[in-house]
mmCIF file as Biopython writes it, N, C-alpha, C and O atoms, coordinates in Angstrom:
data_model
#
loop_
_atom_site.group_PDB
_atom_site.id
_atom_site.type_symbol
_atom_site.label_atom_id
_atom_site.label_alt_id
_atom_site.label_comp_id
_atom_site.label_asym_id
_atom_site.label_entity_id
_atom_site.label_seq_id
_atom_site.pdbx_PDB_ins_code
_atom_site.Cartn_x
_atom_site.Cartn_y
_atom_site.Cartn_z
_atom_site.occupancy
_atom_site.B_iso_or_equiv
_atom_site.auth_seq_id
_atom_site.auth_asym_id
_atom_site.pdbx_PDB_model_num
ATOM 1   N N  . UNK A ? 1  ? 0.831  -1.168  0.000  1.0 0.0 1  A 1 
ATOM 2   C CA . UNK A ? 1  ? 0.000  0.000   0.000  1.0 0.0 1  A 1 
ATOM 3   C C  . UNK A ? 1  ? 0.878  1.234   0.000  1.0 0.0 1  A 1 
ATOM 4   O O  . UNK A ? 1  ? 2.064  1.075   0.292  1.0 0.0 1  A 1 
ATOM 5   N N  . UNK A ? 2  ? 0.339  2.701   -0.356 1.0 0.0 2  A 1 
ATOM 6   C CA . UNK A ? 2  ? 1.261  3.589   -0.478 1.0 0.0 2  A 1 
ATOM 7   C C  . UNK A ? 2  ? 0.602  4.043   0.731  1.0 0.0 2  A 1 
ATOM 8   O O  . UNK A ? 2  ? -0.491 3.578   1.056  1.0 0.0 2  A 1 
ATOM 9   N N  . UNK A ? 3  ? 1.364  5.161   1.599  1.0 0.0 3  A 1 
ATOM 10  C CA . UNK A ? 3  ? 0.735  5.460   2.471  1.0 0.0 3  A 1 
ATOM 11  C C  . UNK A ? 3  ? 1.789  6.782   3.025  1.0 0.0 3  A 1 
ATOM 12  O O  . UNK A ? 3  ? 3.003  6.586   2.982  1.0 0.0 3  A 1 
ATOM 13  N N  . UNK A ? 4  ? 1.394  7.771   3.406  1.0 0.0 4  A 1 
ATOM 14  C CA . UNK A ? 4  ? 2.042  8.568   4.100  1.0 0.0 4  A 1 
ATOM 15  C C  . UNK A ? 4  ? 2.731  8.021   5.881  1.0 0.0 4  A 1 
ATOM 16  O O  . UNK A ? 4  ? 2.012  7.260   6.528  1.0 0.0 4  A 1 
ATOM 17  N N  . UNK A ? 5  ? 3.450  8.265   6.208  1.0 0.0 5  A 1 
ATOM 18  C CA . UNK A ? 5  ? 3.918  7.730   7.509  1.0 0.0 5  A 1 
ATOM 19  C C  . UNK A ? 5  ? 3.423  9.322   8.365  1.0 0.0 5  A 1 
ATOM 20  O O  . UNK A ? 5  ? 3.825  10.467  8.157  1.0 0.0 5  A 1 
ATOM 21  N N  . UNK A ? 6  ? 2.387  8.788   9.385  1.0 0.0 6  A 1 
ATOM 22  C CA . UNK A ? 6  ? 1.968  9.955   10.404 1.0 0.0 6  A 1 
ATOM 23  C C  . UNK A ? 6  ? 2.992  9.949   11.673 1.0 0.0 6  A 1 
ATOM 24  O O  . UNK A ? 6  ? 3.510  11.032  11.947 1.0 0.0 6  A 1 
ATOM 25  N N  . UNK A ? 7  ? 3.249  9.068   12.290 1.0 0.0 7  A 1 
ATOM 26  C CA . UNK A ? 7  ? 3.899  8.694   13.234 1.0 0.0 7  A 1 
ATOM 27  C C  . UNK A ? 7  ? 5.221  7.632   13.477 1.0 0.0 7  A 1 
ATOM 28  O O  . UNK A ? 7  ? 5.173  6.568   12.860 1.0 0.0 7  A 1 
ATOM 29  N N  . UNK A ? 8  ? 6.259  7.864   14.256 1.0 0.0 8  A 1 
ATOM 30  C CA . UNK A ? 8  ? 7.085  7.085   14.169 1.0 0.0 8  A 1 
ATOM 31  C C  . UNK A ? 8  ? 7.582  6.884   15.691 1.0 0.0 8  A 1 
ATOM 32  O O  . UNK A ? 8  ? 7.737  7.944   16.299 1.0 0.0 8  A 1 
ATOM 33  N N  . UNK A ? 9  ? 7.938  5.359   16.616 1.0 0.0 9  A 1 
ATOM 34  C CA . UNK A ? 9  ? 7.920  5.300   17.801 1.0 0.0 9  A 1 
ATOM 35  C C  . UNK A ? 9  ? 9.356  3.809   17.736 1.0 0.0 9  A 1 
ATOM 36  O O  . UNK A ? 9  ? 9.581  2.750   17.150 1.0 0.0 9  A 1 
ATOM 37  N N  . UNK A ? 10 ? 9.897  4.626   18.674 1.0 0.0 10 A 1 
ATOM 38  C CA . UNK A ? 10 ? 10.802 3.252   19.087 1.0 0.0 10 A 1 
ATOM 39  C C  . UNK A ? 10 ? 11.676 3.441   20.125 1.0 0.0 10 A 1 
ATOM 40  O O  . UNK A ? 10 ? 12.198 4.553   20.057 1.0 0.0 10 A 1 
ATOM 41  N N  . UNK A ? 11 ? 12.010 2.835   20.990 1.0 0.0 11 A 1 
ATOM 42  C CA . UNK A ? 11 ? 12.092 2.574   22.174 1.0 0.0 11 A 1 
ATOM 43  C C  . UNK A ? 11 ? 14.049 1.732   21.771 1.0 0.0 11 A 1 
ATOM 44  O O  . UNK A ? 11 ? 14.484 1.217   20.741 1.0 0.0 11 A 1 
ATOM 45  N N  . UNK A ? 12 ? 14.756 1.991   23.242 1.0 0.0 12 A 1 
ATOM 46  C CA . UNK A ? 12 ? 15.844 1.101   23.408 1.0 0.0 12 A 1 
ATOM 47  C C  . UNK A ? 12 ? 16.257 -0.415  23.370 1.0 0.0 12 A 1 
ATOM 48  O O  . UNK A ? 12 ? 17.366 -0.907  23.162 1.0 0.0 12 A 1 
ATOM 49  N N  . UNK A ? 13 ? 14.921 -1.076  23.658 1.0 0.0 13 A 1 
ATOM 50  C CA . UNK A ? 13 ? 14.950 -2.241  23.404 1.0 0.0 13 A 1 
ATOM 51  C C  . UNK A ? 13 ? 14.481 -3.185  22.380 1.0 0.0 13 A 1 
ATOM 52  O O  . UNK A ? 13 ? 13.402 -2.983  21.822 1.0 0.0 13 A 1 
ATOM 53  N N  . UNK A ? 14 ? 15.379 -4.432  22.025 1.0 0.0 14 A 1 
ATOM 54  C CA . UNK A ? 14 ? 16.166 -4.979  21.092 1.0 0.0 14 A 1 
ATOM 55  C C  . UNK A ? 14 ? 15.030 -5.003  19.894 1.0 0.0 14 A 1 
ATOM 56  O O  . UNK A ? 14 ? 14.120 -5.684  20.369 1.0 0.0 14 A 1 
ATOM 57  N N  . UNK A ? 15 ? 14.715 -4.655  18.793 1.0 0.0 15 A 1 
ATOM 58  C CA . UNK A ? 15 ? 13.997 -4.580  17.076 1.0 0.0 15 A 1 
ATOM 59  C C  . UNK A ? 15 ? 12.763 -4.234  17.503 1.0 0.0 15 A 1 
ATOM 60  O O  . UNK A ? 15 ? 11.903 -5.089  17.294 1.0 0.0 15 A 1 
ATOM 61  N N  . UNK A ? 16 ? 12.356 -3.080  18.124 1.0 0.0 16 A 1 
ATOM 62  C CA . UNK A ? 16 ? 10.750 -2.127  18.663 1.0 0.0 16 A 1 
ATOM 63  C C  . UNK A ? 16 ? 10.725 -0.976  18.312 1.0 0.0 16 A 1 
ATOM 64  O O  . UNK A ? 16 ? 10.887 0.104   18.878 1.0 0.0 16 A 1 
ATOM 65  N N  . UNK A ? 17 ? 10.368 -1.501  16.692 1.0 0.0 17 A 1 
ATOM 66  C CA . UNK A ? 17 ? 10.166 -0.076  16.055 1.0 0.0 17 A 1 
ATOM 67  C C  . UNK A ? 17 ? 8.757  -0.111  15.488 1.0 0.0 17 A 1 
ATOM 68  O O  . UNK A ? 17 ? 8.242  -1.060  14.897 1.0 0.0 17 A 1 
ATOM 69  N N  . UNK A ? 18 ? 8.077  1.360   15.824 1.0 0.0 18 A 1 
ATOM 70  C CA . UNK A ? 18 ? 6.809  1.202   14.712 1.0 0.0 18 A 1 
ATOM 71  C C  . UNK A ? 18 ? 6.355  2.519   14.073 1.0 0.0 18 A 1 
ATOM 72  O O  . UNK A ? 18 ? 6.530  3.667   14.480 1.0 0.0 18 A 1 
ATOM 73  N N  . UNK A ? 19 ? 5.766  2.102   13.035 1.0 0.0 19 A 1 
ATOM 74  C CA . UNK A ? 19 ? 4.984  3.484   12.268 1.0 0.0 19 A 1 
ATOM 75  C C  . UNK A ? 19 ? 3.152  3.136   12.883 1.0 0.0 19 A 1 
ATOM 76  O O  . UNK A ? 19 ? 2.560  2.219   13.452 1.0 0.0 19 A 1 
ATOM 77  N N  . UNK A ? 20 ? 2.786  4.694   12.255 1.0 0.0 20 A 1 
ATOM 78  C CA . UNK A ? 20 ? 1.767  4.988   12.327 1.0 0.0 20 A 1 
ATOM 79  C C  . UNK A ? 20 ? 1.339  5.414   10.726 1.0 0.0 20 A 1 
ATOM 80  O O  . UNK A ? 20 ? 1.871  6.312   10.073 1.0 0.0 20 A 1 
ATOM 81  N N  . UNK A ? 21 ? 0.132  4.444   10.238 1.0 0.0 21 A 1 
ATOM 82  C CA . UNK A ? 21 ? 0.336  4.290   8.695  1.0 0.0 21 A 1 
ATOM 83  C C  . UNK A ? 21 ? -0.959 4.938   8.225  1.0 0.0 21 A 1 
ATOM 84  O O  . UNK A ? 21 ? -1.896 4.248   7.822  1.0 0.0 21 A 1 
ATOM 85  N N  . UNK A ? 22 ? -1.022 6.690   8.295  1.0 0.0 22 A 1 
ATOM 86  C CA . UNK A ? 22 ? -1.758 6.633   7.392  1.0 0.0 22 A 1 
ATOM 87  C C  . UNK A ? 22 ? -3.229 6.344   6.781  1.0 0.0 22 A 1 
ATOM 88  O O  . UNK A ? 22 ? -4.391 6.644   7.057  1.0 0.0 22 A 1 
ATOM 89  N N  . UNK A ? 23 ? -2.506 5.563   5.754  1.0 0.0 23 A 1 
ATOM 90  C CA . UNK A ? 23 ? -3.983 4.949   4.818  1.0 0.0 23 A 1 
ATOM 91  C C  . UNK A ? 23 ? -3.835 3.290   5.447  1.0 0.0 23 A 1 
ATOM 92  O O  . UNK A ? 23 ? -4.578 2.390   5.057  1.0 0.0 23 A 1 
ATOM 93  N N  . UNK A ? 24 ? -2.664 3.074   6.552  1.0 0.0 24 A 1 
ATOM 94  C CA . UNK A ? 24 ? -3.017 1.716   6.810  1.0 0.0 24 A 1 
ATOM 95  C C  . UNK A ? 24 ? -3.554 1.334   7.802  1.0 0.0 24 A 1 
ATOM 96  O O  . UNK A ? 24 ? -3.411 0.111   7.835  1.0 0.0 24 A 1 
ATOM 97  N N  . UNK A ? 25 ? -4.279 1.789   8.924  1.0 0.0 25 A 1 
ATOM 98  C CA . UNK A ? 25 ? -5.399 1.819   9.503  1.0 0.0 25 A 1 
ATOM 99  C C  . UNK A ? 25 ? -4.664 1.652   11.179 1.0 0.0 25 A 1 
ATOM 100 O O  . UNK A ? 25 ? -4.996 0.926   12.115 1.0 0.0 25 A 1 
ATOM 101 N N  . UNK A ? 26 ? -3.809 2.429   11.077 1.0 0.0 26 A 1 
ATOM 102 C CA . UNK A ? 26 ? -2.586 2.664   12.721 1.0 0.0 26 A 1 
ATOM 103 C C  . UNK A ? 26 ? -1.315 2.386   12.671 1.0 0.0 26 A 1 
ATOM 104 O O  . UNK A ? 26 ? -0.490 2.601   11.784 1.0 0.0 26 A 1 
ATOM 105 N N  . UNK A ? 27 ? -1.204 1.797   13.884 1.0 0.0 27 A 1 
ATOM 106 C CA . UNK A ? 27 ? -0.186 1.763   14.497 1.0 0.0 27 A 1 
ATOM 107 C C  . UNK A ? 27 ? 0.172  0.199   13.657 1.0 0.0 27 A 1 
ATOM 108 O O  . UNK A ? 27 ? -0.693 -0.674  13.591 1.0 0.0 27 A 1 
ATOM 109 N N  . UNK A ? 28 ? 1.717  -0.001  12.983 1.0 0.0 28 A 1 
ATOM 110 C CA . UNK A ? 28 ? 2.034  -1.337  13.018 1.0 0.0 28 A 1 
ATOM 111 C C  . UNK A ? 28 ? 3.728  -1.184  13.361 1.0 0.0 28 A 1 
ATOM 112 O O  . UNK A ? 28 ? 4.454  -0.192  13.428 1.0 0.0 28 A 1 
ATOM 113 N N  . UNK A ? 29 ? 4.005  -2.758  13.556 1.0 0.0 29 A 1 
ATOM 114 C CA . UNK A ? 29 ? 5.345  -3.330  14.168 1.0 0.0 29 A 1 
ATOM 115 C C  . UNK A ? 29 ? 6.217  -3.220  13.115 1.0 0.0 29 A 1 
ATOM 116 O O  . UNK A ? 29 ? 5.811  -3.529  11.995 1.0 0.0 29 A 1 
ATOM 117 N N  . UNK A ? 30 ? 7.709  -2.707  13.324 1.0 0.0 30 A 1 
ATOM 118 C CA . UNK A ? 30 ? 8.412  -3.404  12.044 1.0 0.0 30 A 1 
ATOM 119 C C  . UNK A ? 30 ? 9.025  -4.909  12.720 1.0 0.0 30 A 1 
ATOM 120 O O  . UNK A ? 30 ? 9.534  -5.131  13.819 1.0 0.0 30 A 1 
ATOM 121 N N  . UNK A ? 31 ? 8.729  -5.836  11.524 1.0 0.0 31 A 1 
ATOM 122 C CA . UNK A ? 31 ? 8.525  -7.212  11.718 1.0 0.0 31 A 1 
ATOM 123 C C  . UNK A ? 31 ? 9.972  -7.447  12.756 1.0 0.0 31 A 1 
ATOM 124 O O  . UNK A ? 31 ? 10.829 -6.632  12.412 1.0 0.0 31 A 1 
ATOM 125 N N  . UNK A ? 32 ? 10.327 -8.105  13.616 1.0 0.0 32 A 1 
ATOM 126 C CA . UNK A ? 32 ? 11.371 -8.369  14.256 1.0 0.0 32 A 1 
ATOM 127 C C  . UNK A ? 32 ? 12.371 -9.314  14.014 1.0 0.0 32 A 1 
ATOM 128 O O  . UNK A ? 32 ? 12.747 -9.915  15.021 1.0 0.0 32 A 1 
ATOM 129 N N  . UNK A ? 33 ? 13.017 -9.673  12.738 1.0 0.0 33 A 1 
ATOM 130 C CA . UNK A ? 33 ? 13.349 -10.570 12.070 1.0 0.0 33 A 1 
ATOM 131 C C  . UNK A ? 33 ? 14.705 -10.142 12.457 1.0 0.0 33 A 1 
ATOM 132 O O  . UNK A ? 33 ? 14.932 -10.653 13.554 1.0 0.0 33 A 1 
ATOM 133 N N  . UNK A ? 34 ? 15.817 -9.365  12.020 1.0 0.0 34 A 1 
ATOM 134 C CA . UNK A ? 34 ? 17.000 -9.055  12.182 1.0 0.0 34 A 1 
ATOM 135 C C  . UNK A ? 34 ? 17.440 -7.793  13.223 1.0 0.0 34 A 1 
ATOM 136 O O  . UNK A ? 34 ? 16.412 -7.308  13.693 1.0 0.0 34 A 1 
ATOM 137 N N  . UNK A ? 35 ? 18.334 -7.295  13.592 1.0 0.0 35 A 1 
ATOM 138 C CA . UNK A ? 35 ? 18.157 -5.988  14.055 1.0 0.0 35 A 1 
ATOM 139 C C  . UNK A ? 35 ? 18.780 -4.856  12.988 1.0 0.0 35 A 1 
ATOM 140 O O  . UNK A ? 35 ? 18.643 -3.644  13.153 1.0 0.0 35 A 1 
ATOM 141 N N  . UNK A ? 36 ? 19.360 -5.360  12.066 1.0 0.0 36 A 1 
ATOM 142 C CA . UNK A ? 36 ? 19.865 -4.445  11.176 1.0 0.0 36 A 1 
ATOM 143 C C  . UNK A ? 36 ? 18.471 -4.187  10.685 1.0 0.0 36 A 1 
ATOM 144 O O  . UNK A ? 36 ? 18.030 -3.065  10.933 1.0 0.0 36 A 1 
ATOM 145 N N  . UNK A ? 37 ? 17.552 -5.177  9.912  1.0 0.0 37 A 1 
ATOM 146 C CA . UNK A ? 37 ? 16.810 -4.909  9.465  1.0 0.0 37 A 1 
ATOM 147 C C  . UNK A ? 37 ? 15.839 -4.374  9.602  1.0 0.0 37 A 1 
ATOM 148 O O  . UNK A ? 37 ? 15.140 -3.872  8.721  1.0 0.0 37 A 1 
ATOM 149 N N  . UNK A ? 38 ? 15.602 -4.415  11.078 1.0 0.0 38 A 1 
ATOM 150 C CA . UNK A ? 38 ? 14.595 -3.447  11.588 1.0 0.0 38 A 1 
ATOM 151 C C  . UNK A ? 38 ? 15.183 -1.811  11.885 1.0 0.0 38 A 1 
ATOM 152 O O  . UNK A ? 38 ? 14.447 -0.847  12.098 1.0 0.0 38 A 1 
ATOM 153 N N  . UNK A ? 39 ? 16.610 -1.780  11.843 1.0 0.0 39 A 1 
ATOM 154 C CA . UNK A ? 39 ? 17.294 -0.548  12.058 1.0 0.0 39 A 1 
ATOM 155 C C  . UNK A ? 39 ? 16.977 0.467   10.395 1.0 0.0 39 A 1 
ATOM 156 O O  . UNK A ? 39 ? 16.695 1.627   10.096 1.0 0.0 39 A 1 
ATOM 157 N N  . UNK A ? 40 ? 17.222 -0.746  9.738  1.0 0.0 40 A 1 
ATOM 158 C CA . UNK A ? 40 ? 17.044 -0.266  8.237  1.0 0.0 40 A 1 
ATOM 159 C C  . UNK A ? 40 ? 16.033 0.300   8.006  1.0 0.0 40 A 1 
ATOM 160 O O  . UNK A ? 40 ? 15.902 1.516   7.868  1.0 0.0 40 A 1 
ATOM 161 N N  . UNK A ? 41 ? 15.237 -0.491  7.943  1.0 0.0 41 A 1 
ATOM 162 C CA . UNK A ? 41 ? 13.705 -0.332  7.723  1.0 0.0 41 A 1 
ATOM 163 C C  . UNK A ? 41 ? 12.768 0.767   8.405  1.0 0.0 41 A 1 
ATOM 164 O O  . UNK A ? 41 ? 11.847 1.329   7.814  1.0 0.0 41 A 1 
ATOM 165 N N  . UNK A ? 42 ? 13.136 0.994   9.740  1.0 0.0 42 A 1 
ATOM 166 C CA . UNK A ? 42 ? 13.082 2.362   10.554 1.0 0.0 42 A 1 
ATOM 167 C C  . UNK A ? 42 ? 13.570 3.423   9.871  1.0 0.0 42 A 1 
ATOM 168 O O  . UNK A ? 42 ? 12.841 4.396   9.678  1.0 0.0 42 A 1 
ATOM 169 N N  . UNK A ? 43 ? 14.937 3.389   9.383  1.0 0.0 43 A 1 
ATOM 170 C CA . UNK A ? 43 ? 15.817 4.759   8.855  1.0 0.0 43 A 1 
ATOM 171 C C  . UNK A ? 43 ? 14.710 4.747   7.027  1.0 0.0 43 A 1 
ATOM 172 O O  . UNK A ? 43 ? 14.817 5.794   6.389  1.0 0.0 43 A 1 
ATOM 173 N N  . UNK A ? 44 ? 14.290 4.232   6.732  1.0 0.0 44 A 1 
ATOM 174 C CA . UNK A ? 44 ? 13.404 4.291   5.373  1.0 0.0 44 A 1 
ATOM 175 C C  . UNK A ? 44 ? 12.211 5.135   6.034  1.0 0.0 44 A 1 
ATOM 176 O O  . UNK A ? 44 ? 12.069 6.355   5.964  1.0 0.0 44 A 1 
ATOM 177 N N  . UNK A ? 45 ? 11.389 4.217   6.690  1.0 0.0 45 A 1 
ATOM 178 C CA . UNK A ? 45 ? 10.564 4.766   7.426  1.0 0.0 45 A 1 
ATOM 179 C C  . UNK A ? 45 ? 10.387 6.637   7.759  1.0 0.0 45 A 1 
ATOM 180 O O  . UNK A ? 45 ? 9.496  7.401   7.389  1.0 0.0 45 A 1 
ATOM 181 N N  . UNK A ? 46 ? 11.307 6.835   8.375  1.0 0.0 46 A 1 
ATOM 182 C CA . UNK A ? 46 ? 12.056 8.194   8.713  1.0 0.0 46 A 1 
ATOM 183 C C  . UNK A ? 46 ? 11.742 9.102   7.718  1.0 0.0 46 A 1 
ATOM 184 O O  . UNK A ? 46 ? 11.004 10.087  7.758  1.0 0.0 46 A 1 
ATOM 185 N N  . UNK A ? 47 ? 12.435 8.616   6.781  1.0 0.0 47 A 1 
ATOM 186 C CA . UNK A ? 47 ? 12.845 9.632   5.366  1.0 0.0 47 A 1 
ATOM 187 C C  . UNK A ? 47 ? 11.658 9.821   4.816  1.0 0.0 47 A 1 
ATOM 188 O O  . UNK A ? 47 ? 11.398 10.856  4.202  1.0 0.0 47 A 1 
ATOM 189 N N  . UNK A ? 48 ? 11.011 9.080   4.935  1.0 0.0 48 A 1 
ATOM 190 C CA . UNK A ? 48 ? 9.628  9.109   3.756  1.0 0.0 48 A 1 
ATOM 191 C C  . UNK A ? 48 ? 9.141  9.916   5.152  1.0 0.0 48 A 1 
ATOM 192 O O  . UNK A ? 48 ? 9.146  11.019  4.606  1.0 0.0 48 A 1 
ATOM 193 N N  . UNK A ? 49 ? 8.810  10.160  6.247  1.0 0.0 49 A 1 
ATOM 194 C CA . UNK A ? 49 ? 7.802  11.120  6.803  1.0 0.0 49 A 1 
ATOM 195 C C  . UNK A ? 49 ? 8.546  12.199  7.006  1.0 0.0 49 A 1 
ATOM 196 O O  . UNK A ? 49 ? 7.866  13.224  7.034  1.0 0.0 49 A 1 
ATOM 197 N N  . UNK A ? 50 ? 9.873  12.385  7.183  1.0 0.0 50 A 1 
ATOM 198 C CA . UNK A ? 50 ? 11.120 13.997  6.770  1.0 0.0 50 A 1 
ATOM 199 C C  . UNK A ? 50 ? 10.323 14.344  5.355  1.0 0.0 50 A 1 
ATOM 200 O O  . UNK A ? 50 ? 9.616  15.351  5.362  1.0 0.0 50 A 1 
ATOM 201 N N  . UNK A ? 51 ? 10.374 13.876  4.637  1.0 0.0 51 A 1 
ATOM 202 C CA . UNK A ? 51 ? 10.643 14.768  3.187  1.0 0.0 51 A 1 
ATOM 203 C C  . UNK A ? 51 ? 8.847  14.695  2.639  1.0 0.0 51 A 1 
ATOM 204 O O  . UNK A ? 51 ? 8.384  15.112  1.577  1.0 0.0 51 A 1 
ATOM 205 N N  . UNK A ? 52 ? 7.979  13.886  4.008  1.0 0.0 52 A 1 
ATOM 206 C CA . UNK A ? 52 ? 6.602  13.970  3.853  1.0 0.0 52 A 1 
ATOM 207 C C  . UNK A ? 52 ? 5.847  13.423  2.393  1.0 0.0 52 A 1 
ATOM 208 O O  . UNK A ? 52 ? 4.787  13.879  1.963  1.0 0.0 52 A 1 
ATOM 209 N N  . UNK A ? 53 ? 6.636  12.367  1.765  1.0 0.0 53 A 1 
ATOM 210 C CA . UNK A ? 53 ? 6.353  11.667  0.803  1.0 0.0 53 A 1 
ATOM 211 C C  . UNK A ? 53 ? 5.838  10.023  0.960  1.0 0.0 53 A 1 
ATOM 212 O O  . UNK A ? 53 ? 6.513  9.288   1.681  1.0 0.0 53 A 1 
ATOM 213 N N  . UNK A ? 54 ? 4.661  9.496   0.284  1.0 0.0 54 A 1 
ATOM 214 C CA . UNK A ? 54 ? 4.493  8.486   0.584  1.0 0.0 54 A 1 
ATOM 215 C C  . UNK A ? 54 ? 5.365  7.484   0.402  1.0 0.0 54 A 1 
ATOM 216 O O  . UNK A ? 54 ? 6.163  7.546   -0.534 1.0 0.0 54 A 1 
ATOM 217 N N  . UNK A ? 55 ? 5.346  6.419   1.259  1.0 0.0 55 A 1 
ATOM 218 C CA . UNK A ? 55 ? 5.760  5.442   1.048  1.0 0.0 55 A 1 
ATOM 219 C C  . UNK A ? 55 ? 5.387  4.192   0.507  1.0 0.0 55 A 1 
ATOM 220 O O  . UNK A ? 55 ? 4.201  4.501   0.394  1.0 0.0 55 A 1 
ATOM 221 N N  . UNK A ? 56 ? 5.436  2.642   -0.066 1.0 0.0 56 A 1 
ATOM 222 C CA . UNK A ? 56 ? 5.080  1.577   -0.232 1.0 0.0 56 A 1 
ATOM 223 C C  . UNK A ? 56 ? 5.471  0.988   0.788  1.0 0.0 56 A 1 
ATOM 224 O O  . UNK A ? 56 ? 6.635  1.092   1.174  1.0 0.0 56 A 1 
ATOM 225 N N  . UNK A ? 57 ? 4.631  0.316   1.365  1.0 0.0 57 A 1 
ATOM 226 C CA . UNK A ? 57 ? 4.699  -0.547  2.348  1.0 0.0 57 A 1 
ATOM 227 C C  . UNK A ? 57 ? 3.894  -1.426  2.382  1.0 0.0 57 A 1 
ATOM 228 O O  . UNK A ? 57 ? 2.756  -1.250  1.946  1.0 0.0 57 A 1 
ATOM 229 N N  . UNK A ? 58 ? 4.368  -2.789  3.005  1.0 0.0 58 A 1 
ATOM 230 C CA . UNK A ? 58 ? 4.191  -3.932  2.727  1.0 0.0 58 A 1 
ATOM 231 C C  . UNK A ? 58 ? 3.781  -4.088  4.503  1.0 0.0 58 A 1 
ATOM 232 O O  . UNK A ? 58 ? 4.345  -3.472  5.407  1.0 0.0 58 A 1 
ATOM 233 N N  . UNK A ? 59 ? 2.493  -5.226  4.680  1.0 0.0 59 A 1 
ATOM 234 C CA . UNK A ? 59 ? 2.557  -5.791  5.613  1.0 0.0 59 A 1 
ATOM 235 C C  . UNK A ? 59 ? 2.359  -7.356  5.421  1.0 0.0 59 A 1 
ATOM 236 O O  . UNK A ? 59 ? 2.089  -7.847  4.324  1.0 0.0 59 A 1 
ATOM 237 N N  . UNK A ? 60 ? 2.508  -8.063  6.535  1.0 0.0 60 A 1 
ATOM 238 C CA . UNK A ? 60 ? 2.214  -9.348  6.643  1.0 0.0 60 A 1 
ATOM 239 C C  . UNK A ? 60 ? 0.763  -9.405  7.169  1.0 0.0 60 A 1 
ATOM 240 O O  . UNK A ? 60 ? -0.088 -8.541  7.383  1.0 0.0 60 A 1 
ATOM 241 N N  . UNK A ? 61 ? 0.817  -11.193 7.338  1.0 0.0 61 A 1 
ATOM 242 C CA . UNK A ? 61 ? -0.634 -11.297 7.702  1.0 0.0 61 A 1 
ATOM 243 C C  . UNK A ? 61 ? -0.916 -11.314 9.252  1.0 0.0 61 A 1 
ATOM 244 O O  . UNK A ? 61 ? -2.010 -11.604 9.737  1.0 0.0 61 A 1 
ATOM 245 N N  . UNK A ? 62 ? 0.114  -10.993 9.908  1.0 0.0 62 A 1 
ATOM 246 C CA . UNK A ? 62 ? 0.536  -10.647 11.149 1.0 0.0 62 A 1 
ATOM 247 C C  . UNK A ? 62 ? 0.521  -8.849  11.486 1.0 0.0 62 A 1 
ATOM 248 O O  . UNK A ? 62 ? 0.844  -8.270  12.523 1.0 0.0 62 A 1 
ATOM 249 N N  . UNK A ? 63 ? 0.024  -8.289  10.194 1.0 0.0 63 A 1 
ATOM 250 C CA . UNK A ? 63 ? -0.173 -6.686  10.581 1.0 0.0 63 A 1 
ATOM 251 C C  . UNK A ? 63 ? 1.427  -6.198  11.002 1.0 0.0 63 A 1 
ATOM 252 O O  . UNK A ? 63 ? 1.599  -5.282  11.806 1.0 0.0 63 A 1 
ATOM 253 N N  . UNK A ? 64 ? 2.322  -6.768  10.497 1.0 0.0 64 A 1 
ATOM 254 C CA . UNK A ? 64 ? 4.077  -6.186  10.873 1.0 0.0 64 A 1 
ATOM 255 C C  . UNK A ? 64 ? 4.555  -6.074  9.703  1.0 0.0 64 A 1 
ATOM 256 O O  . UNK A ? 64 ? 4.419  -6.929  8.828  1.0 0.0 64 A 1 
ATOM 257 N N  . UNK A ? 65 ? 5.315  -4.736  9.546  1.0 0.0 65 A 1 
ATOM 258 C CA . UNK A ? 65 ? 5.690  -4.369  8.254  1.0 0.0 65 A 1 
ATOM 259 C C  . UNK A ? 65 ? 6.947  -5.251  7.938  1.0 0.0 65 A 1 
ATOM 260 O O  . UNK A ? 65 ? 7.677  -5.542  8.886  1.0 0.0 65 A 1 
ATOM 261 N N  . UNK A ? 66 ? 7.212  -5.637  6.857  1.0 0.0 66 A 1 
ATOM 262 C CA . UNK A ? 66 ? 8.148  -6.296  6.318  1.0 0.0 66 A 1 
ATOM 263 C C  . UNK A ? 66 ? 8.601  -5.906  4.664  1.0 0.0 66 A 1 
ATOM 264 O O  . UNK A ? 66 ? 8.992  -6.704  3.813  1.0 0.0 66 A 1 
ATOM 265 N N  . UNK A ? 67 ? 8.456  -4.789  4.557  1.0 0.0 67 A 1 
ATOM 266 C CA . UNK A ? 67 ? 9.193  -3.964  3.271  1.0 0.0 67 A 1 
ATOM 267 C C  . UNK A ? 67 ? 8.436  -2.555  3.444  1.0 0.0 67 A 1 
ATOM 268 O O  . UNK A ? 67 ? 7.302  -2.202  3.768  1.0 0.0 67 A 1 
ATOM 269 N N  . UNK A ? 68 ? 9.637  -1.930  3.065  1.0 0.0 68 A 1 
ATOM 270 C CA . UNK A ? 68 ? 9.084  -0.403  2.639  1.0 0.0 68 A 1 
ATOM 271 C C  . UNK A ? 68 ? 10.240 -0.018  1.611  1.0 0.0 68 A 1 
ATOM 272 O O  . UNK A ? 68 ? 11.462 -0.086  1.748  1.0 0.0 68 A 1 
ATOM 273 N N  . UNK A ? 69 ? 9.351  0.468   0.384  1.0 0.0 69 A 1 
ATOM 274 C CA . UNK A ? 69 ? 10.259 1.383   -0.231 1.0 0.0 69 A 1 
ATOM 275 C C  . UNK A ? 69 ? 9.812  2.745   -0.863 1.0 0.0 69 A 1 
ATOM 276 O O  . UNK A ? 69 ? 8.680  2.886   -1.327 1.0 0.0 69 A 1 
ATOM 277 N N  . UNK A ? 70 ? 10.679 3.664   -0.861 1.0 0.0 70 A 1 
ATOM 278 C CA . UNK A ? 70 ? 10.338 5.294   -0.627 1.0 0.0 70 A 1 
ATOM 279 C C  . UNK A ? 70 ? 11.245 5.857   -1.948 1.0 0.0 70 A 1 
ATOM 280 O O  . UNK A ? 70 ? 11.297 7.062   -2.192 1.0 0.0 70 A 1 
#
């Protein structure tokens, strides 16, 4: 889905990052699979609500994002 990023939240402890999506109906997880990857995927995240451009984003059937590209 494309979606503007409204919100962005994450905390010190270990891959607890999340957006607030928009056209995707709240708050979701970025999936907790790696920690780079959730570091990554946060810093994408970021950029697309800095420069206030939508993003593509992908969720699972678990409602946790697992791709974004901007």
């Amino acid at each position: 889905m494309n979606t503007v990023i409204g919100r962005l939240y994450s905390t010190p402890h270990a891959m607890n990052a999340w957006a607030w999506l928009n056209s995707g109906g709240g708050w979701r997880k970025v999936k907790p699979i790696a920690a780079d990857g959730v570091t990554n995927t946060f810093i994408a995240l970021a950029a697309a609500r800095q420069m206030g451009i939508a993003a593509s984003v992908t969720v699972d059937a678990a409602n946790e994002i697992v791709n974004v590209y901007v």
